[in-house]
VEXFI-335608 format. One line per 3 residues: their letters; for each residue y, x, z of N, C-alpha, C, CB. Coordinates in steps of 0.1 Angstrom, whole numbers, plus 5000, padded with zeros to 4 digits. Atoms other than C-alpha are relative to their C-alpha. Glycine has a CB too. Example, Ala and Ser with C-alpha at 12.3 -4.5 7.8 and 13.67 -1.06 7.14 Angstrom:
as	4988,5009,5000,4955,5123,5078,5012,5009,5000,5000,4990,5012 ~ 4989,4991,5000,4989,5137,5071,5011,4992,5008,5005,5004,4986
This chain:
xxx	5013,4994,4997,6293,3430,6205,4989,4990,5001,5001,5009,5013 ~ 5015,5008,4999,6258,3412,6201,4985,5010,5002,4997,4991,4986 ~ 5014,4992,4998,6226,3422,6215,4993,4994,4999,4996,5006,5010
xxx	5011,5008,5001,6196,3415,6203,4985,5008,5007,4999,4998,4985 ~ 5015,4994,4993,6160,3419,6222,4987,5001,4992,4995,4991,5011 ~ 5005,5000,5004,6133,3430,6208,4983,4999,5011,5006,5007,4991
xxx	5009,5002,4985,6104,3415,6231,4985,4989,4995,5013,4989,5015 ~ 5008,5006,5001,6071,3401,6235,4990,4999,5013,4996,5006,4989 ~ 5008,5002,4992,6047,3392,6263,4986,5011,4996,4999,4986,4999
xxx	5010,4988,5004,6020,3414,6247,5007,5008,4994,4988,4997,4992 ~ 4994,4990,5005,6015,3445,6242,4998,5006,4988,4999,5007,5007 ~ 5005,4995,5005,6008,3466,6215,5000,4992,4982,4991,5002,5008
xxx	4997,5006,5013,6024,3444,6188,5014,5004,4992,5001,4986,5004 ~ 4992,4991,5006,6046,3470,6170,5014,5001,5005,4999,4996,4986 ~ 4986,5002,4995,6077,3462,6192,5009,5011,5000,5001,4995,5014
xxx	4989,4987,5001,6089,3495,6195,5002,5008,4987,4997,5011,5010 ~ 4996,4996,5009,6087,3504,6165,5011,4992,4991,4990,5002,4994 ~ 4992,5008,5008,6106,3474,6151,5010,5002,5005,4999,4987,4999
xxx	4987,4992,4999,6132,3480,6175,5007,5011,4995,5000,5002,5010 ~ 4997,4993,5002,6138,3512,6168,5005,4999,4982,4991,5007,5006 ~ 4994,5002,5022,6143,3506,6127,5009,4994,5001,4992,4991,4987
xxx	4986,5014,4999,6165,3472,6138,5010,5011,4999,5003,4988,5017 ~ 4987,4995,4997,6186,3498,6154,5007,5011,4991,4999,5006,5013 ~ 4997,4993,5010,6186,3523,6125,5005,4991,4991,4991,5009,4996
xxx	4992,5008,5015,6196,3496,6098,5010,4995,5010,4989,4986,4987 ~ 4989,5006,4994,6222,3483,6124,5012,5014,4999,4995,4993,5016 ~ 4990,4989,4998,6240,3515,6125,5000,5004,4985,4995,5012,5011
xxx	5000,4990,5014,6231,3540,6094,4998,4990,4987,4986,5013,4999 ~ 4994,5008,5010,6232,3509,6071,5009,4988,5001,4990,4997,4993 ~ 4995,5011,5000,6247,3482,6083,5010,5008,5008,4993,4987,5003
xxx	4990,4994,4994,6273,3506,6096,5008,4999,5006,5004,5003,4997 ~ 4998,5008,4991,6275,3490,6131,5001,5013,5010,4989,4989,5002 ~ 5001,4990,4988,6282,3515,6161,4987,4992,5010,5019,5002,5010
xxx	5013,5006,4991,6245,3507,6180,4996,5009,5004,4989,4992,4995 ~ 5003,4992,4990,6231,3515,6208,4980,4997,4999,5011,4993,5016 ~ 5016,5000,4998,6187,3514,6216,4999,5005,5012,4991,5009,4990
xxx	5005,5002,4988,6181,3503,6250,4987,5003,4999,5003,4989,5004 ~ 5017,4998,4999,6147,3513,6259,4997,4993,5014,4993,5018,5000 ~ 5003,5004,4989,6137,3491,6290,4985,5000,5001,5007,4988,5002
xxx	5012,4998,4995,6100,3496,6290,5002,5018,5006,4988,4996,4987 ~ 5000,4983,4987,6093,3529,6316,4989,5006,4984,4986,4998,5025 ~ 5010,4993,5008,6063,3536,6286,5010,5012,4994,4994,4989,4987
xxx	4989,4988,5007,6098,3554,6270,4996,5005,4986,5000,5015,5008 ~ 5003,4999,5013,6085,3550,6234,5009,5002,4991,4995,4991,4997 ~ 4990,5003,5008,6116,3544,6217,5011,5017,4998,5007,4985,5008
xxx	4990,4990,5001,6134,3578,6225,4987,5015,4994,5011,5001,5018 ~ 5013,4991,5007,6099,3595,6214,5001,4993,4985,4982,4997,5010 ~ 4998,5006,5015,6103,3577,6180,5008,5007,4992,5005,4987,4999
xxx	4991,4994,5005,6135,3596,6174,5001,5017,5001,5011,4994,5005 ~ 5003,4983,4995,6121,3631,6186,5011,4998,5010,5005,5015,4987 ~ 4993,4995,4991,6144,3630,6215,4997,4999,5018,5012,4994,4996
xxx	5002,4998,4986,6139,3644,6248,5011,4996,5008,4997,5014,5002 ~ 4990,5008,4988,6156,3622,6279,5004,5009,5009,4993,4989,5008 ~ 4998,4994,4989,6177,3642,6304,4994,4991,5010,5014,5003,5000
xxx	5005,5002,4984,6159,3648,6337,5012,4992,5007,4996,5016,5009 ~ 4991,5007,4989,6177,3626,6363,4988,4999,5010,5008,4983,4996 ~ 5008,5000,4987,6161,3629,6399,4993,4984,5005,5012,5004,5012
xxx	5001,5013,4998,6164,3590,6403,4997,4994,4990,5010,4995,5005 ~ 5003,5003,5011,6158,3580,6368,5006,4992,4992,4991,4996,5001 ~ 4993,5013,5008,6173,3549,6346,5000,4990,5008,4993,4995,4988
xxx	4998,5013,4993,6167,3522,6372,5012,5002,5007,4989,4995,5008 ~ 4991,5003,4989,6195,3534,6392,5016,4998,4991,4998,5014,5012 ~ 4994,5004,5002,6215,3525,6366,5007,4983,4998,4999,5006,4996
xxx	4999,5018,4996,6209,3486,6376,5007,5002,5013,4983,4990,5002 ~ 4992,5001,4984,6215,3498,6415,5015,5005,4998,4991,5012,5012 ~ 4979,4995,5000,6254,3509,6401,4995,5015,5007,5017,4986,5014
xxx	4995,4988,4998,6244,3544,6411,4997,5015,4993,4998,5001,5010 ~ 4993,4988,5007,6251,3562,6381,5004,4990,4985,4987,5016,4997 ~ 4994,5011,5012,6266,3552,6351,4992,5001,4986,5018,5006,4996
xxx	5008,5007,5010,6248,3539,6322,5008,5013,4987,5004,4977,4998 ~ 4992,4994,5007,6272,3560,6300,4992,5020,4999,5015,4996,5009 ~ 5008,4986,4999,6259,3592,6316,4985,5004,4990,4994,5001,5016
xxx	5015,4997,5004,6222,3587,6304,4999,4996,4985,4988,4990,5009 ~ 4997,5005,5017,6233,3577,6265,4999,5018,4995,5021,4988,4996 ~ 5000,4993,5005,6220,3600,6245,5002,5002,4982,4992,5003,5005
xxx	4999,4999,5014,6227,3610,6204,4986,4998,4996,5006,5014,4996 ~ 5016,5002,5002,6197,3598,6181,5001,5012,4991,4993,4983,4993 ~ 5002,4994,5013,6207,3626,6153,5005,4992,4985,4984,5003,5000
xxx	4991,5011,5012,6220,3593,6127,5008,4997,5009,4993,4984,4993 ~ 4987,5003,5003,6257,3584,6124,4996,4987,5007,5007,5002,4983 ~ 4999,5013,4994,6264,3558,6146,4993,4994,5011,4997,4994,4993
xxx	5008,5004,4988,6233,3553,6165,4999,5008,5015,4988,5000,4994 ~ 5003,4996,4990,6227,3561,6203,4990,4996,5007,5007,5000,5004 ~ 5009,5007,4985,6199,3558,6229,5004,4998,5014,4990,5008,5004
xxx	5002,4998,4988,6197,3551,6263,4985,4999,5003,5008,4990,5007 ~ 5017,5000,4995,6161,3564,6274,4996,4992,5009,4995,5012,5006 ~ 5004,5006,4988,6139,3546,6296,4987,5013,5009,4994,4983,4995
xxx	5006,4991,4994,6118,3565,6320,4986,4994,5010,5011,5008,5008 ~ 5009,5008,4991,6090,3559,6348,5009,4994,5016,4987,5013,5005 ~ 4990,5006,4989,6118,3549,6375,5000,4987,4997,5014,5006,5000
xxx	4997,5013,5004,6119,3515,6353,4988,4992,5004,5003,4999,4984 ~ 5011,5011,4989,6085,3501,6370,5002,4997,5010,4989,5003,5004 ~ 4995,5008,4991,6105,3497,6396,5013,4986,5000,5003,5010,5007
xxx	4983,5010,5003,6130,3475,6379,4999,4990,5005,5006,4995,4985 ~ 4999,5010,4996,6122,3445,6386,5000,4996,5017,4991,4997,4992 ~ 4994,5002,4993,6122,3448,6419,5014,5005,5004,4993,5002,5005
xxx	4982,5002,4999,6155,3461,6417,5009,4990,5002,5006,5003,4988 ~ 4990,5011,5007,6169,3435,6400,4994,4990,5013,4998,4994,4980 ~ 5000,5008,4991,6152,3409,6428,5004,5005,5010,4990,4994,5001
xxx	4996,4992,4991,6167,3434,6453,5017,4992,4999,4997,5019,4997 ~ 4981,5001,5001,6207,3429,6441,4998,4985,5004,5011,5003,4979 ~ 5000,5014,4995,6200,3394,6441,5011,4996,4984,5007,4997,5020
xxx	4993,5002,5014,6221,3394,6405,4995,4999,4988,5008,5009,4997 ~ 5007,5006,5010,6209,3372,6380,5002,5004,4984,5003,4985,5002 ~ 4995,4991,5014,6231,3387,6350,5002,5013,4999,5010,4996,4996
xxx	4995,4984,4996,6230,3424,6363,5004,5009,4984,4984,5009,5009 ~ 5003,4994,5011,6216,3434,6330,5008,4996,4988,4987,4998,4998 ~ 4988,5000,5008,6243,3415,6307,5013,5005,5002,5002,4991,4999
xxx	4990,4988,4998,6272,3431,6329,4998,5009,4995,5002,5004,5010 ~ 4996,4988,5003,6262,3461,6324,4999,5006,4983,4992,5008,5009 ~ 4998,4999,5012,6255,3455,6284,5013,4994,4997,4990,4993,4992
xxx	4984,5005,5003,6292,3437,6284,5011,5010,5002,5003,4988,5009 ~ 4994,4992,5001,6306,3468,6298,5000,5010,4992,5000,5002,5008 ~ 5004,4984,5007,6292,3492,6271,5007,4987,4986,4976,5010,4999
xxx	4997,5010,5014,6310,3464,6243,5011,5008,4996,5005,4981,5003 ~ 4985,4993,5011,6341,3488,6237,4994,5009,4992,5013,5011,5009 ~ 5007,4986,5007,6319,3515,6227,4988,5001,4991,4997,5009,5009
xxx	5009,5002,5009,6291,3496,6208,5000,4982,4996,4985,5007,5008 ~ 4990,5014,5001,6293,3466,6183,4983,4993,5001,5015,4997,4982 ~ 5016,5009,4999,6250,3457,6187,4995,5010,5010,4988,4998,4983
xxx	5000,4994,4990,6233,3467,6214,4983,4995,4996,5010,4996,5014 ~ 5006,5009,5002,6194,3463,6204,4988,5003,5014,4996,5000,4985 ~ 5011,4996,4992,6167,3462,6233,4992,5001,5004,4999,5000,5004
xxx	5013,4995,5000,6134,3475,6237,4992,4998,5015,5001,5014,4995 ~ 5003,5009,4987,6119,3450,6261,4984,5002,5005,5003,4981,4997 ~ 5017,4998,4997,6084,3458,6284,4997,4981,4999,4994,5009,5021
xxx	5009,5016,5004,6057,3429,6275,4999,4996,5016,4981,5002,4990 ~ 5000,5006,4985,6064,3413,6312,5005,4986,4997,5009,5008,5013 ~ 4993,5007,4999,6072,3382,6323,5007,4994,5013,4996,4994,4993
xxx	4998,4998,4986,6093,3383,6349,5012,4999,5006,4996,5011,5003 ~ 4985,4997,4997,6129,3389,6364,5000,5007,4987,5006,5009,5016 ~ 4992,4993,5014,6133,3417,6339,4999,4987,4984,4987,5019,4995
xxx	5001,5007,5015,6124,3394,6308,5013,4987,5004,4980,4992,4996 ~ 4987,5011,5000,6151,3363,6324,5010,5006,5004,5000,4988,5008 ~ 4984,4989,5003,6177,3393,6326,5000,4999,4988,5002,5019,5004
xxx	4997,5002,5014,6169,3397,6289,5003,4989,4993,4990,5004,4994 ~ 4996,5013,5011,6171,3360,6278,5016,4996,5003,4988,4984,5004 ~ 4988,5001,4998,6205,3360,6295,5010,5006,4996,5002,5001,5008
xxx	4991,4991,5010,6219,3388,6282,5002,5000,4984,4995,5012,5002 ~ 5002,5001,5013,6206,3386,6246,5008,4986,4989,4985,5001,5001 ~ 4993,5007,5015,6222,3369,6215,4989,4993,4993,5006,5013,4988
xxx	5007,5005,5003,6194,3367,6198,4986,5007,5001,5005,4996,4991 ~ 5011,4989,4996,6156,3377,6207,4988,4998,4993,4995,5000,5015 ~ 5006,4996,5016,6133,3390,6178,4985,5000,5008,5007,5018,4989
xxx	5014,5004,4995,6093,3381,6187,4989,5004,4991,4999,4985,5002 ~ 5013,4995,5008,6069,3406,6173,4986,4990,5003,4998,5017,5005 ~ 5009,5009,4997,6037,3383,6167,4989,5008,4990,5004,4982,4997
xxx	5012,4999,5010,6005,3398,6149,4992,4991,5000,4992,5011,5000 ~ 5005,5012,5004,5988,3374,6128,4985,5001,5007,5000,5000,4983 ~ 5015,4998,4993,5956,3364,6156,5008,4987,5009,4995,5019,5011
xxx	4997,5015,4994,5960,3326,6174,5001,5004,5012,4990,4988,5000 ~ 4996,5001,4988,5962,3351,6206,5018,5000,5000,4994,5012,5009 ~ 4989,5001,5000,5998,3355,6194,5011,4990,5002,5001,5004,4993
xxx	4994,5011,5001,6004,3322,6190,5002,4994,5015,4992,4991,4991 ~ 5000,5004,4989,5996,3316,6225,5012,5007,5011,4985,5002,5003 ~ 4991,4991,4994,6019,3345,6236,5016,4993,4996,4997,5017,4994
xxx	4988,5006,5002,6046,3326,6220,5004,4985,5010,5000,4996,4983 ~ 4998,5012,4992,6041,3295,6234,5003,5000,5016,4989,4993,4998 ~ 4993,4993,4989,6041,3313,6266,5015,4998,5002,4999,5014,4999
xxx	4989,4995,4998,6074,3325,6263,5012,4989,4995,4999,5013,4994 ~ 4987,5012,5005,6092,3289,6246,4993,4989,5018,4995,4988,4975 ~ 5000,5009,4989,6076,3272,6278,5005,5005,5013,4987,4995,5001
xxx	4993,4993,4992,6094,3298,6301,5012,4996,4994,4998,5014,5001 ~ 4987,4997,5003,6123,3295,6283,5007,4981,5004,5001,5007,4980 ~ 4999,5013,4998,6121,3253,6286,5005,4997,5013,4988,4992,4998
xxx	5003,5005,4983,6112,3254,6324,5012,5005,5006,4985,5009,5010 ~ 4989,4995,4988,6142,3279,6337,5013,5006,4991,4993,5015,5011 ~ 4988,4997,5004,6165,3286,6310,5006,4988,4987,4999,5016,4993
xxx	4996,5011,5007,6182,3256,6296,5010,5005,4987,5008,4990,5011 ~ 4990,4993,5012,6207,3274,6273,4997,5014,4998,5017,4999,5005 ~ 5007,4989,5007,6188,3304,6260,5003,5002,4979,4983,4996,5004
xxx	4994,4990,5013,6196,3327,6227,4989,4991,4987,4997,5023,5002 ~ 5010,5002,5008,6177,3317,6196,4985,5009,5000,5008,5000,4987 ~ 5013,4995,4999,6141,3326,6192,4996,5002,4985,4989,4990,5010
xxx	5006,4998,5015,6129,3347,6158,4989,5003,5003,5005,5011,4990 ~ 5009,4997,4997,6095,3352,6157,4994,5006,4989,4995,4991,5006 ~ 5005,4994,5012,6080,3379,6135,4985,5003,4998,5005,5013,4998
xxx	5013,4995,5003,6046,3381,6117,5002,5019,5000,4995,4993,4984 ~ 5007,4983,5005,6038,3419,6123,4989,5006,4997,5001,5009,5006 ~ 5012,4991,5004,6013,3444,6113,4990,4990,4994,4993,5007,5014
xxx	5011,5013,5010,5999,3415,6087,4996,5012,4987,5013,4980,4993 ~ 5007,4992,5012,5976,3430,6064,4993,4990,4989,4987,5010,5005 ~ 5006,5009,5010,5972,3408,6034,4990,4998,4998,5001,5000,4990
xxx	5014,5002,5006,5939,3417,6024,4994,4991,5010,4992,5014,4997 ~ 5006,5009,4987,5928,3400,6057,5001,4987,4994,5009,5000,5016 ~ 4996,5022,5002,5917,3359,6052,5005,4998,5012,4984,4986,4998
xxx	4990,5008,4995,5930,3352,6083,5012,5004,5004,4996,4994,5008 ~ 4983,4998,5000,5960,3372,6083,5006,4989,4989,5006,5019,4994 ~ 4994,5013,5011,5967,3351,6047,4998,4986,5006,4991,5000,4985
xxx	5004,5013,4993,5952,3319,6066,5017,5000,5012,4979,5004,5009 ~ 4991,5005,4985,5979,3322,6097,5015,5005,4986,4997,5015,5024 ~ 4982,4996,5011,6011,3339,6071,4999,4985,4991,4998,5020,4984
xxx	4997,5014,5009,6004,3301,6050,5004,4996,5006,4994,4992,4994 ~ 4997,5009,4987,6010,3284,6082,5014,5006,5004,4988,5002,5014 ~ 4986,5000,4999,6045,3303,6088,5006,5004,4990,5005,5009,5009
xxx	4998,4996,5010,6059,3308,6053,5017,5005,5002,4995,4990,4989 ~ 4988,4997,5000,6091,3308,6066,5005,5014,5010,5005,4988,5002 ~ 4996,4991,4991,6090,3334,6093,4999,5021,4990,4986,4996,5016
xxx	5001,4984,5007,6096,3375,6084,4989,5006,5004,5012,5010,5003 ~ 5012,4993,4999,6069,3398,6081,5004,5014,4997,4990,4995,4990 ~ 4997,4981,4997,6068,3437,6090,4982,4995,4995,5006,5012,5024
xxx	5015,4999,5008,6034,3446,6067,4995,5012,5008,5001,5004,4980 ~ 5000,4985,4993,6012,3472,6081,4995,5006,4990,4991,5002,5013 ~ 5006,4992,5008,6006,3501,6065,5009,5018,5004,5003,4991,4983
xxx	5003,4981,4999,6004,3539,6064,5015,5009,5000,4988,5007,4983 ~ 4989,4999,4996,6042,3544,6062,5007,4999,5012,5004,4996,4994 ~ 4992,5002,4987,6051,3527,6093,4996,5005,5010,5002,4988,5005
xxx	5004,4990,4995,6025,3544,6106,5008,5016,5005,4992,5000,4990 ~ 4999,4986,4998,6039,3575,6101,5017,5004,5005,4995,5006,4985 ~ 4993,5002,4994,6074,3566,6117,4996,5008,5015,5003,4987,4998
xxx	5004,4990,4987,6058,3580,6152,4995,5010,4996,4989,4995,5009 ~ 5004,4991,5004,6041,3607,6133,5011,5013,4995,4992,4994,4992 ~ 4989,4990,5000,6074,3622,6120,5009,4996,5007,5005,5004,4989
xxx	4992,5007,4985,6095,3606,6147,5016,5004,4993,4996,5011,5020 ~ 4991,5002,5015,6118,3593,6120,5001,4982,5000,4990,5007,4982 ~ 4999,5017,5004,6127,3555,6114,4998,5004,4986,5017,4989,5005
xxx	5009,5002,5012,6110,3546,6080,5010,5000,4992,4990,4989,4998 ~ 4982,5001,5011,6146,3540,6061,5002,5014,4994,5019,4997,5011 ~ 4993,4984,5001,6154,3577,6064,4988,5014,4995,5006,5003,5019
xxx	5008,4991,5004,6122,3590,6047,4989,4992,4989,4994,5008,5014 ~ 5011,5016,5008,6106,3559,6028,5006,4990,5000,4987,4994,5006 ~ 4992,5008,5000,6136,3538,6022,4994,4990,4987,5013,5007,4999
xxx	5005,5014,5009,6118,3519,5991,4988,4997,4999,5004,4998,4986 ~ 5012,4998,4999,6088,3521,6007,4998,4978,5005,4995,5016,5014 ~ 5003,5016,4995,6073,3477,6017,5007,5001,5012,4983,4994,5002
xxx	4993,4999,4990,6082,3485,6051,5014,4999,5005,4998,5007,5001 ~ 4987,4998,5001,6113,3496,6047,5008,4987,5000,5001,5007,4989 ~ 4986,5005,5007,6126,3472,6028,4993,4983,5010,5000,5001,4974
xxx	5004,5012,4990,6107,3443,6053,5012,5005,5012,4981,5002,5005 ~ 4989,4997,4990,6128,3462,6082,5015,4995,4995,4999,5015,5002 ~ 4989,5000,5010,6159,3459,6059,5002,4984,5001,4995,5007,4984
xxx	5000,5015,5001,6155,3422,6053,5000,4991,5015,4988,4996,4991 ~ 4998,5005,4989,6146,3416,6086,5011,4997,5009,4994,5005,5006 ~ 4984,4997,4989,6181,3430,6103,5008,4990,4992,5010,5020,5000
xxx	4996,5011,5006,6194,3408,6072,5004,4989,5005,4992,4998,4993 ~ 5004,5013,4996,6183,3376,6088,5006,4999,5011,4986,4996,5001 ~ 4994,5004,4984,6195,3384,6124,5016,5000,4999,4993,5013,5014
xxx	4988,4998,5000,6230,3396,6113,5006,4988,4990,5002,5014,4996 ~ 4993,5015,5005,6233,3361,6095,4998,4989,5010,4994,4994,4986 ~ 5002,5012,4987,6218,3341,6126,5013,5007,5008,4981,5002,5011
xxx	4993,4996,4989,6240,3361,6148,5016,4994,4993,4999,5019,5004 ~ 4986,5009,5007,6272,3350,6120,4999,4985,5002,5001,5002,4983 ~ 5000,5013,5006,6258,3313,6120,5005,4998,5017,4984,4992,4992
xxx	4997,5007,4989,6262,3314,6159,5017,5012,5010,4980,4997,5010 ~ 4985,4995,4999,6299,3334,6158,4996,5009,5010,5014,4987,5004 ~ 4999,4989,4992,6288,3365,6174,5001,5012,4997,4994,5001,5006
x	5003,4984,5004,6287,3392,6148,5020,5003,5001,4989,5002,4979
């Protein structure tokens, strides 16, 4: 089993949508049994798939406090293979949770115990930086870094490699993706010459419309740019994750 995060210090840089596709080409094409953690409380990710989260009184965080089982709240996405676990408004309290247990790997236990029953695990991380985000760098394999082309992104990266310097000495590899790059833009083309090597999610009116029919883009515009950018993208991680013996 490998999990990958899909995370970013800011917000509003297509994260949940990328997750959500990773986890459809991990399953319904790359015909992986995966799961789609949603750890932001926003709960975007299980609204992406049309699916409504069973009510729970206590919500999803109390499946960090061990009192209920993580298993319970996994829901079907409608594709072969894939599953959610929703996130809710109970998860703004996570982080104090997690500085509550006083357990630094809460959040990999309990992705190590769901390894019989899923072989990628991908997760849909809030833009914090905080306990919850050094649960994710611990847990994770490898963690995928939506960036739209703008020098604040650049700054948001650097953020997050000088967290990773200061308190996590042995941390997962770091991808970092150009998203929502619109060619016609000079300085989207101006900042995409400067990473030629990094992957690129394009924006445009298809991926758009992933929230609009609350559909991952594969499964209704499979040879659409998008698509086939999502496609290539999971490509790249399911050969990083081979180069470092975890797939």
């Amino acid at each position: 089993m490998a999990v990958i995060a899909v995370y970013s210090v800011k917000g509003g840089v297509g994260k949940t949508t990328i997750a959500a596709n990773l986890a459809w080409q991990s399953a319904v094409i790359g015909e992986k049994r995966t799961l789609l953690w949603d750890l932001d409380p926003s709960g975007g990710a299980a609204f992406l798939f049309g699916v409504e989260p069973k009510t729970k009184k206590k919500g999803a965080v109390t499946i960090f406090r061990g009192k209920e089982d993580a298993e319970a709240m996994i829901l079907p996405s409608g594709y072969w293979g894939l599953d959610l676990l929703p996130a809710d408004d109970s998860l703004r309290g996570l982080e104090h949770s997690l500085l509550a247990l006083g357990k630094k790997k809460r959040l990999a236990k309990l992705a190590a115990e769901l390894s019989g029953k899923y072989e990628r695990i991908v997760l849909d991380c809030p833009p914090v930086l905080n306990e919850i985000s050094a649960q994710v760098i611990r847990a994770a394999d490898v963690v995928i870094v939506p960036l739209p082309p703008s020098p604040l992104s650049q700054r948001a990266l650097q953020a997050i490699r000088k967290e990773l310097a200061a308190n996590h000495k042995q941390h997962p590899p770091i991808l970092p993706v150009l998203s929502m790059l619109d060619a016609r833009r000079g300085l989207h083309k101006q900042l995409r010459a400067g990473m030629p090597d990094w992957p690129v999610i394009p924006m445009s009116s298809a991926i758009e419309q992933v929230a609009e029919r609350q559909a991952p883009l594969g499964s209704f515009a499979p040879t659409s740019p998008g698509a086939v950018a999502f496609a290539e993208l999971w490509q790249a991680i399911e050969a990083k994750l081979e180069d470092l013996g975890a797939s």
